[in-house]
N, C-alpha and C positions, 0 to 999 in steps of 0.2 A: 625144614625139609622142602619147601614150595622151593626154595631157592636152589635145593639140588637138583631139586626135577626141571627147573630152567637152565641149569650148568646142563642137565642131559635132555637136552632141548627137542632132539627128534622122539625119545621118547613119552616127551609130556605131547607132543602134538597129537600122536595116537591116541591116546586115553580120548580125544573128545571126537574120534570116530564112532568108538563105544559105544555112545549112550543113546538112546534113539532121538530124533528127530526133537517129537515133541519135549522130554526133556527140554531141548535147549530153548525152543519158543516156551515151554511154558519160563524160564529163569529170564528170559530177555522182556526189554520193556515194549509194552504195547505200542508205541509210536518213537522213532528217535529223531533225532535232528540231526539236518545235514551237516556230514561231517567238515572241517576243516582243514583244510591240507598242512600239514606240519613237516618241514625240512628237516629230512633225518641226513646225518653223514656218518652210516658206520663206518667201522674200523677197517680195513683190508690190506694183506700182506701179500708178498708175492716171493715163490723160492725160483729160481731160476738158472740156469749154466747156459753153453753155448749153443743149445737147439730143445732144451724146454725150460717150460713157462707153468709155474703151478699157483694160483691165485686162493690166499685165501680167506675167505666171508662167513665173520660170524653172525648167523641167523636170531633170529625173535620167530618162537614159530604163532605164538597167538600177540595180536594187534590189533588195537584199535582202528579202525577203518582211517585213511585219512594221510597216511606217514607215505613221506614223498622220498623212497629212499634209492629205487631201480634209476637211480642217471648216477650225470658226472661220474667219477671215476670207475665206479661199480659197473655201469651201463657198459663203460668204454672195454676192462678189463672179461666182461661178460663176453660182448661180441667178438670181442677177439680168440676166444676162445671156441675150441673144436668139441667140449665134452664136457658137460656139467655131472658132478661127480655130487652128492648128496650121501646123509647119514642111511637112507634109505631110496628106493622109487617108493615116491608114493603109491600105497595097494589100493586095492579096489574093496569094497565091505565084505568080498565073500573071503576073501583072504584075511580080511580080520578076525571076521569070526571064525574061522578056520581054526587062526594061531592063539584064538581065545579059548576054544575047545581044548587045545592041545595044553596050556600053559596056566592060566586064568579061574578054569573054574573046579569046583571041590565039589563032587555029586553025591559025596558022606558021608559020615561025619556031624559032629557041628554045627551050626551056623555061624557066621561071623561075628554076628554079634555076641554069639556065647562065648568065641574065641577069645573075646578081648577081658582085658582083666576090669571090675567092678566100677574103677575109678574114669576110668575111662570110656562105658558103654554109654551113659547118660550126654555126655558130648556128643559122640559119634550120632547119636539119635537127633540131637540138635543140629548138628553140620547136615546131616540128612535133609533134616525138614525147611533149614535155611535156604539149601537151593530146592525143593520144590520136590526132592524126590521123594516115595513111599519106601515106609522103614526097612523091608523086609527086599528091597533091590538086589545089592550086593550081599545075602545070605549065603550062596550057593558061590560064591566069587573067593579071591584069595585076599589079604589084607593091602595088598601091593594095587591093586586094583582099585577097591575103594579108594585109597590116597588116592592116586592119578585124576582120577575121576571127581572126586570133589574137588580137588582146586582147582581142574579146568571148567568146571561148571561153577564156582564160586567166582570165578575171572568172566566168563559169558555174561552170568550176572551182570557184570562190573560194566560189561559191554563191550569186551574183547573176544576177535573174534577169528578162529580156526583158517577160517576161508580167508583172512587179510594177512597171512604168517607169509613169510619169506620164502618158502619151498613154493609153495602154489604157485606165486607171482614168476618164478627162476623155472620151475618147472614149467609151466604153459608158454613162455618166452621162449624156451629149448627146444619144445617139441615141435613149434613152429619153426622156428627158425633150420628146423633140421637136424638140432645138433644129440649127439647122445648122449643120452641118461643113463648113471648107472647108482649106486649103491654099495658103501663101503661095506654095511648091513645088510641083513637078510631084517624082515618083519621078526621072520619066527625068532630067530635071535633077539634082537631087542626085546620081545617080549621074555625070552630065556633067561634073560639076567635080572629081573624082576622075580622069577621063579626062582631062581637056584638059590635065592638068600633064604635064609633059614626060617625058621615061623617065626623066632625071637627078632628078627630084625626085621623082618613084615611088619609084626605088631607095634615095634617102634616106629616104625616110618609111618606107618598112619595116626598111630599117637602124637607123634610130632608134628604130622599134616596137621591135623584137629588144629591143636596148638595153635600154628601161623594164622588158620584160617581169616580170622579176624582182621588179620592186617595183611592180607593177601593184595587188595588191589594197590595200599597204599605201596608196596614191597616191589608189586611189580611194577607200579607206576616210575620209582626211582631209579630200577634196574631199565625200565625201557628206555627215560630219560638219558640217562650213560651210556647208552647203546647209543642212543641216537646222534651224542655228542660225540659222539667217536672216542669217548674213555676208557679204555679196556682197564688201566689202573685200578679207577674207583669201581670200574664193573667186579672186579675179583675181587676188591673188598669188602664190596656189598657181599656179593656172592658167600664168599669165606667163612661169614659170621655163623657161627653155630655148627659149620660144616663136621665139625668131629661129633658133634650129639649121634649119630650112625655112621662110624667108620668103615663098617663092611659095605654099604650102601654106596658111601661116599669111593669107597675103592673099587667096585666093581661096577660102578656108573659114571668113572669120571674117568681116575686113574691111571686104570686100565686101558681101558681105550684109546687114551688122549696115546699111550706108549705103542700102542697098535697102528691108529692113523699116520702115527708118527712113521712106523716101520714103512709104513702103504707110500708115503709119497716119497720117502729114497729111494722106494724100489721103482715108482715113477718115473724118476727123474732120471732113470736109465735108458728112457724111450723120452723120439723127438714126440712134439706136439707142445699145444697151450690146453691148460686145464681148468676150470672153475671149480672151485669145490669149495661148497656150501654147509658149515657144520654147525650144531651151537653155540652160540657167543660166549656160552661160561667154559667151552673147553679150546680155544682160544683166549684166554685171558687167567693170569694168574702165574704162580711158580712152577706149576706143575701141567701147563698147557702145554697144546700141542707142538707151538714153535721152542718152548723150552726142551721138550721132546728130540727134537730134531740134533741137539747140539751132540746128541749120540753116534748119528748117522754125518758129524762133521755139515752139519747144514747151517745155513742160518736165513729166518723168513724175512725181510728188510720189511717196512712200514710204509705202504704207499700214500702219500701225504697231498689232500686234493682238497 
């Protein structure tokens, strides 16, 4: 499941707005070492006709400090571009909490931890206390919640980090430079498809979080690695493994969308201009991505090779 929630990459970035502050200083290490710059060359495509230009980059939203990945090609196709297009605008906390209110939390009822079936509570308790959180956090919260939030604070740990993810770095360079920012997504939507899965497929996807947890840094260390070498191939494969263990998960956070996006930039590509659009690299990558999408709408994204 950690690897579906990287396939739906803008919404793993949210989950580590969430948790307060200290949370993540108390999971992070009391002194780190300066980072080393690591040459990344992701992937990037471009669809294009005789007066537009749609460029597109799949994102890593949490990273290690250090990955040298905004030039050469990314940089050039960047600036030349009128509009950075994103799975979301990044929101501001009161809007998170907002759409947390609205989606997120359970005021009665249950607790979460009653929620979950017997085999399963004494883990959850352990994943808890591995990153640092008190048991009774996510009580009042929905199953979908918890998952997010413990892998992204299990990866903090690791020492990845929220603020070094590819939206940040795309956003702050846009806003400068004047260009606009917009959102395929609303917040409140990304958080809606989390809610509309059912309590049984909740309770599986944190169940399956749990699961991964263990081998979360080494999981995403492999997938960063592929990202960074520009493999979209091996990135889907990685990705893939296990991906039916939640089908409705799997369909209504990847699937779905990837046929959505897909609809979004034919209908682009009816207006002049150059476009950046920034989405995550597991929906980009695979049989069922978003350029494979495209072959609907008679499109095809070519491979820009740098």
């Amino acid at each position: 499941m950690i690897k579906t929630l990287l396939r739906a990459a803008g919404l793993f970035a949210i989950a580590a707005w969430t948790m307060p502050l200290a949370a993540h200083q108390a999971a992070a290490p009391a002194t780190a070492a300066p980072a080393q710059t690591v040459d990344a060359d992701p992937a990037l495509w471009v669809v294009k006709d005789a007066d537009t230009t749609i460029y597109l980059f799949g994102t890593i939203h949490l990273l290690k400090p250090g990955f040298s990945w905004f030039d050469e090609a990314v940089k050039t196709a960047f600036d030349r571009s009128d509009e950075l297009v994103q799975e979301i605008v990044l929101p501001d906390p009161q809007a998170v909490q907002k759409a947390l209110v609205a989606t997120a939390i359970n005021p009665s009822g249950p607790g979460l931890e009653e929620r979950l079936p017997p085999e399963t509570r004494k883990a959850y308790l352990a994943a808890l206390a591995d990153v640092g959180v008190p048991a009774a956090s996510f009580d009042r919260f929905d199953p979908w919640f918890a998952a997010t939030n413990l892998t992204v604070l299990k990866l903090v740990k690791a020492g990845y980090d929220p603020n070094s993810g590819a939206e940040q770095a795309l956003t702050a360079a846009a806003r400068q430079a004047g260009k606009r920012v917009t959102g395929l997504e609303t917040l409140e939507q990304q958080f809606g498809y989390f809610d509309s899965l059912s309590e049984k497929s909740q309770i599986a996807f944190l169940t399956d979080t749990i699961k991964q947890l263990p081998d979360a840094e080494k999981e995403v260390g492999k997938m960063v690695a592929q990202w960074s070498a520009g493999d979209p191939d091996a990135l889907a494969e990685t990705m893939n493994e296990g991906l039916d263990a939640t089908p409705e998960v799997a369909k209504i956070l990847l699937l779905d969308r990837n046929v959505r996006w897909a609809g979004w930039i034919a209908d682009r590509m009816a207006k002049p201009g150059t476009v950046f659009v920034a989405i995550g690299a597991g929906h980009l990558a695979g049989k069922d991505s978003v350029q494979a999408q495209l072959a609907a709408h008679h499109l095809k994204a070519e491979r820009v090779h740098y």
